[in-house]
C-alpha positions as CSV (number, residue, x, y, z in Angstrom):
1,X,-9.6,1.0,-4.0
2,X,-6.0,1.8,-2.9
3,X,-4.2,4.1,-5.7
4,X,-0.7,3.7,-4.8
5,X,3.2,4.2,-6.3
6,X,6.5,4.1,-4.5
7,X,8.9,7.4,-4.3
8,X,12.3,6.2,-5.1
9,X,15.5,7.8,-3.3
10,X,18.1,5.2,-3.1
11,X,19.2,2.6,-5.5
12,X,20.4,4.2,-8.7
13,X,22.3,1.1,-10.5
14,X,24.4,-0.1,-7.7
15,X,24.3,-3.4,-8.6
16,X,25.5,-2.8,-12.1
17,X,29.1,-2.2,-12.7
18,X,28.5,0.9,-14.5
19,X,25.2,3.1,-15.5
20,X,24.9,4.2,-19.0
21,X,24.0,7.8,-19.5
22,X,20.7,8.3,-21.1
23,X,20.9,9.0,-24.9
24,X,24.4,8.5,-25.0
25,X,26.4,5.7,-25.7
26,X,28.5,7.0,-23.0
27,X,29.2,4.9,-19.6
28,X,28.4,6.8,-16.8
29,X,30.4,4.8,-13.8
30,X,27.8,4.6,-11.1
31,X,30.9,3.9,-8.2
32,X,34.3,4.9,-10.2
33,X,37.0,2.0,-11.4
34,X,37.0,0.6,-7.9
35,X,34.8,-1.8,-6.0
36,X,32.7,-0.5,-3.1
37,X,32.6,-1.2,0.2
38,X,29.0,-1.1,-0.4
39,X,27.8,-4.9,-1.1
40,X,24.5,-6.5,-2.0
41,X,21.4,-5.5,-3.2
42,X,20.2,-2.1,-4.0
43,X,17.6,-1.0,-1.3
44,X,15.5,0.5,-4.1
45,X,11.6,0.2,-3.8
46,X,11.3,-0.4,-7.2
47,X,8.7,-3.3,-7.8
48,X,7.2,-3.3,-4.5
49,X,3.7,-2.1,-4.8
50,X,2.4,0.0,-1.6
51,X,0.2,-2.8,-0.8
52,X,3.3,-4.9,0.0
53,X,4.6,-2.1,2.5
54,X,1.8,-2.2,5.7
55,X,0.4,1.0,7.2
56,X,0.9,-0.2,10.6
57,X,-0.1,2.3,13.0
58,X,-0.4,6.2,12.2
59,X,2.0,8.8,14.1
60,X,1.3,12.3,12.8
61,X,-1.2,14.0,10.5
62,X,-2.4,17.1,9.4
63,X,-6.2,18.1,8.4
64,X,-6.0,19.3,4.6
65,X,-8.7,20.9,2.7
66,X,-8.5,20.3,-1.5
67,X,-10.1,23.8,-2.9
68,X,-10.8,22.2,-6.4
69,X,-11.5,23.9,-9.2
70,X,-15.1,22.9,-9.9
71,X,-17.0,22.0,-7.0
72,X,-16.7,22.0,-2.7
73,X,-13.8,21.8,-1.1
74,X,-13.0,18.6,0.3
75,X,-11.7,17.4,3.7
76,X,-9.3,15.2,3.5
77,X,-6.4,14.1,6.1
78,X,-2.7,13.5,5.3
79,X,-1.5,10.4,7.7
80,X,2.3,9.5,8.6
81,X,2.5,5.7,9.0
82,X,5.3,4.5,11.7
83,X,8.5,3.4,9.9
84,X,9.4,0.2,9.4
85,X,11.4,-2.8,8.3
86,X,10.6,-3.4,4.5
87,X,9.1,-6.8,4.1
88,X,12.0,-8.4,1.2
89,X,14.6,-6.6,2.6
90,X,14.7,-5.5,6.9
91,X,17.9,-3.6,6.7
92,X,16.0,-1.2,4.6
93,X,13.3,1.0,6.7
94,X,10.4,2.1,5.0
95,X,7.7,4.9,6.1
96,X,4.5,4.5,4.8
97,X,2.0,7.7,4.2
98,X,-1.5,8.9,2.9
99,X,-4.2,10.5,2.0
100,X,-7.5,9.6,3.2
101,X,-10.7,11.2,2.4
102,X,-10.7,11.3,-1.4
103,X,-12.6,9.1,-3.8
104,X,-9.6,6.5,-2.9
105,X,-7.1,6.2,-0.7
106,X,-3.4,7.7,-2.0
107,X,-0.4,6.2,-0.3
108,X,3.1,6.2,-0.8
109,X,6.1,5.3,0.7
110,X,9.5,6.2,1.1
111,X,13.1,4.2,1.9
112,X,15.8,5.0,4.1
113,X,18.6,3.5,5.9
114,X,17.1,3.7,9.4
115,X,13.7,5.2,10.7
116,X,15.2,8.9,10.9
117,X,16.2,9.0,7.5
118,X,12.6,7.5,5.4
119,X,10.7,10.0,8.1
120,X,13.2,13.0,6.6
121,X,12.4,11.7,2.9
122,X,8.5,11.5,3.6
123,X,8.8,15.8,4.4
124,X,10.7,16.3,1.3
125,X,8.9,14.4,-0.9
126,X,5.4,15.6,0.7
127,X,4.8,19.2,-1.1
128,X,5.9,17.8,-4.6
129,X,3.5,14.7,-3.8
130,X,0.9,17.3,-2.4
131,X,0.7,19.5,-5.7
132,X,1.0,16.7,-7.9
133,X,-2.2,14.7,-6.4
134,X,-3.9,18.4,-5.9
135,X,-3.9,18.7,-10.0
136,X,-4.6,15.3,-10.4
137,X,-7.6,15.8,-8.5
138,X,-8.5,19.2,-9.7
139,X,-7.1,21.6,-7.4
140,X,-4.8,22.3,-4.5
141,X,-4.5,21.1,-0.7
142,X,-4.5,24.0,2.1
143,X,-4.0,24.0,5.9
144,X,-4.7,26.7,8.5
145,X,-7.0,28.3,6.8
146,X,-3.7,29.2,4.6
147,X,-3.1,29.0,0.8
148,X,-0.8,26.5,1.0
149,X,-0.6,22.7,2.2
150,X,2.3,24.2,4.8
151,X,5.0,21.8,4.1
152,X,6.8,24.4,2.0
153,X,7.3,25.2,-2.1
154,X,7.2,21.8,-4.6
């Protein structure tokens, strides 16, 4: 069983002609009074489950160790899938990554405008994702012997 969710970057009401603020009943203009050169569909991941978004071939990882609260600590390895085109919309690269070695798989994905950019988005995202999915499953991910996952502070 694959638990999966999508981390959003992009998107953010582009499509709409204005974003109202939250609470409010405020308009919040997403692009100004003007239209933007900026046509087309928003490249937001919204709706696509992981399943839809292939691990195709794994280029970097990094051996983890989940020190849980009650009970052994548990090996588990963090894989980097390659980027790629996302299946509804090419122009939009996404880069798929995991964990493997917990009761289920844990994948995600992130979306950029070309293979530099989703790869940049997967390191930021990763020690928010990391501590997260440590308390979800009870504890927190080291490396290198360390007290940390090594990817930096959430």
């Amino acid at each position: 069983m694959v638990n999966a969710c999508a981390l959003t970057i992009v998107g953010g009401g582009r499509e709409a002609w204005s974003v109202w603020g939250r609470g409010t009943r405020e308009k919040v203009w997403a692009r100004g009074a003007l239209d933007t050169w900026s046509r087309g569909p928003s490249t937001s991941p919204l709706g696509i489950p992981v399943r839809d978004v292939p691990f195709v071939e794994c280029i970097a990882e990094r051996k983890l160790v989940l020190r849980r609260d009650a009970g052994p600590p548990l090996d588990v390895t963090l894989e980097i899938g390659r980027p790629l085109p996302l299946p509804h919309n090419p122009a939009a690269i996404a880069c798929p990554f995991r964990l493997v070695g917990l009761e289920k798989v844990e994948s995600m994905y992130t979306v950029g405008v070309d293979s530099a950019q989703a790869l940049q988005l997967v390191f930021r995202g990763l020690p928010s994702w990391l501590a997260i999915t440590g308390r979800i499953y009870g504890g927190k991910f080291e490396a290198f012997g360390g007290s940390d996952h090594a990817f930096g502070d959430a």
